[in-house]
C-alpha positions as a printed Julia matrix, in Angstrom:
218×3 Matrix{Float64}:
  56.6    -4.08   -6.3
  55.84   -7.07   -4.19
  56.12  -10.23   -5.76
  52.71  -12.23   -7.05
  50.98   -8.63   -6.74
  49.24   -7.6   -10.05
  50.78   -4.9   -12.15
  49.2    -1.82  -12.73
  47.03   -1.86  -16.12
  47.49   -5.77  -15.8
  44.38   -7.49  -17.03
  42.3    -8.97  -14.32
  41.9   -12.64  -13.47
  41.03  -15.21  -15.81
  36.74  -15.92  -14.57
  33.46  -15.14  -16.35
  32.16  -11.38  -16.71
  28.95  -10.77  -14.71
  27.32  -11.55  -11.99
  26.97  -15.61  -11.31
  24.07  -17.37  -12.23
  23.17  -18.4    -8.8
  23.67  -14.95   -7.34
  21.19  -13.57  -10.29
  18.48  -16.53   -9.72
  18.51  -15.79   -5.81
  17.93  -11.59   -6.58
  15.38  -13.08   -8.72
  13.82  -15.4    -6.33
  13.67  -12.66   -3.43
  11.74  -10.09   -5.53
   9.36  -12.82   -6.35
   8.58  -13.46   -2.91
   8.51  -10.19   -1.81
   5.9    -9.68   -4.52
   3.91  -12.36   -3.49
   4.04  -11.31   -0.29
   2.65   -7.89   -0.98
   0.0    -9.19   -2.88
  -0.93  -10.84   -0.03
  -0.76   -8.43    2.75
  -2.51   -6.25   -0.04
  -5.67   -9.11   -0.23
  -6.15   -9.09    3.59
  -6.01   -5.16    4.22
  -8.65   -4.53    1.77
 -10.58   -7.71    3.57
  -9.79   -5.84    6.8
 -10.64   -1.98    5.63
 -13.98   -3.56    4.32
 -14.82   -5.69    7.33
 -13.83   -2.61    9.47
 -16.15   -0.13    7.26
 -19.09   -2.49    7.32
 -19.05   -3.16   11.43
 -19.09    0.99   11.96
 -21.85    1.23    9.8
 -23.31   -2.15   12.11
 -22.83   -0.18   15.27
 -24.26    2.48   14.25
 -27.56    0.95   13.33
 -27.8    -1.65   15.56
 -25.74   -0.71   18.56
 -23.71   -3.95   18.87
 -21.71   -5.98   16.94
 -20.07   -8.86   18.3
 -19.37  -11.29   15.75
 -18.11   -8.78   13.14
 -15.89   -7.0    16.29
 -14.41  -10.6    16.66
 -14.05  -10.61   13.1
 -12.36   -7.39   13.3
  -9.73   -8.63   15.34
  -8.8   -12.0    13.97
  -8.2   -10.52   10.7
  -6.14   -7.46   12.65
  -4.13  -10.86   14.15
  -3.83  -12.17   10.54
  -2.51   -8.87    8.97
  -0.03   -8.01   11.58
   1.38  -12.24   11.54
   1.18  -11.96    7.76
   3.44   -8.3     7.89
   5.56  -10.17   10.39
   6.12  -12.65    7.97
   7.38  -10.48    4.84
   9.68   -7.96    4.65
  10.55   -4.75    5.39
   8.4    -1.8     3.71
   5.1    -3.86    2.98
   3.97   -1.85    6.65
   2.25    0.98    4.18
   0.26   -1.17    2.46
  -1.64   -1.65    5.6
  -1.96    1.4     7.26
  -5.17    2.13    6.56
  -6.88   -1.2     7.18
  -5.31   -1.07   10.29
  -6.66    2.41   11.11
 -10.24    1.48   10.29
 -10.01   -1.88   12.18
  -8.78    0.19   15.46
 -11.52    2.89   14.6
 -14.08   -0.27   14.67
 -12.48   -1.91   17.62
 -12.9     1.61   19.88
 -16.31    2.35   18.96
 -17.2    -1.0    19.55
 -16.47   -1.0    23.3
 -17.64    2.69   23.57
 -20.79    1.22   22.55
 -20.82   -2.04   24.4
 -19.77   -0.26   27.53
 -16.38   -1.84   27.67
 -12.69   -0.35   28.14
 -10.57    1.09   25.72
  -7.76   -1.39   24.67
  -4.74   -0.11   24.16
  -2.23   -0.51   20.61
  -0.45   -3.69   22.37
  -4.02   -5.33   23.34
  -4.96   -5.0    19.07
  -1.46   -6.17   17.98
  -0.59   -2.62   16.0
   1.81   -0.08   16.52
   0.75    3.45   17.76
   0.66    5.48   14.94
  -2.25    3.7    13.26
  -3.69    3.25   16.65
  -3.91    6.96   17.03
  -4.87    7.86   13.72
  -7.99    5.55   14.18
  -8.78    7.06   17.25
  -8.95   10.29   15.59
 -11.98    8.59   13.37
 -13.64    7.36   16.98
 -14.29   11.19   17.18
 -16.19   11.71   14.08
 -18.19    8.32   14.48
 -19.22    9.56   18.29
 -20.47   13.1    16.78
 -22.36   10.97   15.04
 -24.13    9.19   17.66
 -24.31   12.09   19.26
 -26.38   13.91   16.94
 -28.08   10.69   16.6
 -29.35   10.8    20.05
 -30.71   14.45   19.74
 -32.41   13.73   16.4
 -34.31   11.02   18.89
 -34.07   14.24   22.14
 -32.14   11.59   23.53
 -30.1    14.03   25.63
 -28.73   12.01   28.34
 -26.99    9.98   25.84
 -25.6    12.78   23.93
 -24.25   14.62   26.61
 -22.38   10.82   27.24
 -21.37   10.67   23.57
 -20.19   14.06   23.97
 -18.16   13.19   27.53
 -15.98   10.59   25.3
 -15.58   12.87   22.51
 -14.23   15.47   25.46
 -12.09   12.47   26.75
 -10.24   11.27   23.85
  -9.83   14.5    22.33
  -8.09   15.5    25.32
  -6.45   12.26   24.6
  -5.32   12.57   21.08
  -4.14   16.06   21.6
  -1.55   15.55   23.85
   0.33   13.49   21.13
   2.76   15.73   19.35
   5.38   14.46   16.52
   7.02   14.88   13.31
   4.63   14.61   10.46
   7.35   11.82    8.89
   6.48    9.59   11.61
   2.55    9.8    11.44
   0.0    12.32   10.15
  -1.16   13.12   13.42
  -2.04   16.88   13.64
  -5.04   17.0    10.9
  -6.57   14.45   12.9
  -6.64   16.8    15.92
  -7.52   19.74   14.0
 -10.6    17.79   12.78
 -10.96   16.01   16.46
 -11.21   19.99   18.0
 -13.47   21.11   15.75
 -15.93   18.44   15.85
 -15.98   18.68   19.89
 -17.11   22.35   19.55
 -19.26   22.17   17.05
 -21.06   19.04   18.94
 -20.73   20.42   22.68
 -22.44   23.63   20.97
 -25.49   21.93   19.7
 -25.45   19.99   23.05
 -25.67   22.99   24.81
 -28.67   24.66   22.59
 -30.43   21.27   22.7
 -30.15   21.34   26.62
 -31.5    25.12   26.62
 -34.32   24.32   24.75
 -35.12   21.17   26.47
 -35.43   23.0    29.5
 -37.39   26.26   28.13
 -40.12   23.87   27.43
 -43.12   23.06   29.52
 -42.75   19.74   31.09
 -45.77   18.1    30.05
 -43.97   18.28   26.39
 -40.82   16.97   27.38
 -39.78   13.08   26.01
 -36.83   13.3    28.16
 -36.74   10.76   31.02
């Protein structure tokens, strides 16, 4: 044995058992921040999801929305600075919001006649990105069917031309469902297309089978 080394079953040095008080009041400290945190990023998704839900529902009946798009994304800015800000695993807490804010954000320029912008233009990561513009399907069925309640058919056939597009889109995304839920949202993204392009289609046929004097169509 080397000399100054301990001896086996020797009792160990002479200090306090436990963890330090410092070390203890910094663990402490941490989880109440990280807390606070949450709470907080938890406050501004729900602000978000709400803000989101209410400026689809604007679209739909008034066909613009400016202020509450520009709403939409200052408080996507806020949420992403404020995740930015906390720690790791608080990016759940969000999801949602910032799937309905990107769903709002994409109908929005459909509507207004402006491009698409992408996930780095809206300050979120893909996965939410394309999980929102999953919803842009079902909220463009909807104007579509809108438009032939009204025998709008030159503006359903156009609805119906983006839901062709970004289905087309969405479905050439293909990835583990541990990274994002992706593949119900093209199930639901298919089915809606065929369902819509079929009553498109009838609408169209019976649009043209009538006599022209009773057409609304311009």
């Amino acid at each position: 044995m080397r000399s100054g080394s301990p001896s086996s079953g020797s009792a160990p040095a002479a200090v306090t058992p436990g963890l330090p008080e410092p070390v203890v009041a910094a663990i402490e400290t941490h989880f109440r921040d990280r807390e606070r945190r949450r709470e907080e990023v938890g406050r501004r998704a729900r602000n978000l999801r709400r803000l989101a839900q209410s400026t689809v529902g604007r679209l739909h009946s008034a066909g613009h929305a400016p202020r509450e798009l520009e709403e939409v994304r200052r408080g996507l800015a806020e949420l992403t600075e404020e995740l930015r800000r906390g720690g790791p695993g608080d990016e759940p807490v969000a999801l949602d919001a910032f799937q309905e804010a990107v769903e709002a954000t994409l109908l929005g320029a459909i509507v207004e006649g402006r491009p698409l912008p992408g996930p780095g233009e809206l300050g979120v990561e893909p996965e939410p990105y394309l999980l929102g513009l999953g919803d842009v399907i079902g909220e463009l069925r909807r104007l579509a069917l809108d438009s032939l309640a009204r025998e709008q058919l030159t503006g359903a056939e156009a609805y119906l031309l983006w839901m062709e597009s970004l289905t087309e889109a969405l479905l050439k995304f293909d990835t583990t469902r541990a990274i994002v839920q992706l593949k119900p949202k093209q199930d639901t993204a298919r089915v809606l297309l065929e369902r819509t392009r079929g009553e498109v289609v009838m609408a169209r046929y019976l649009l043209r089978a009538r006599p022209p004097s009773s057409s609304s169509e311009r």
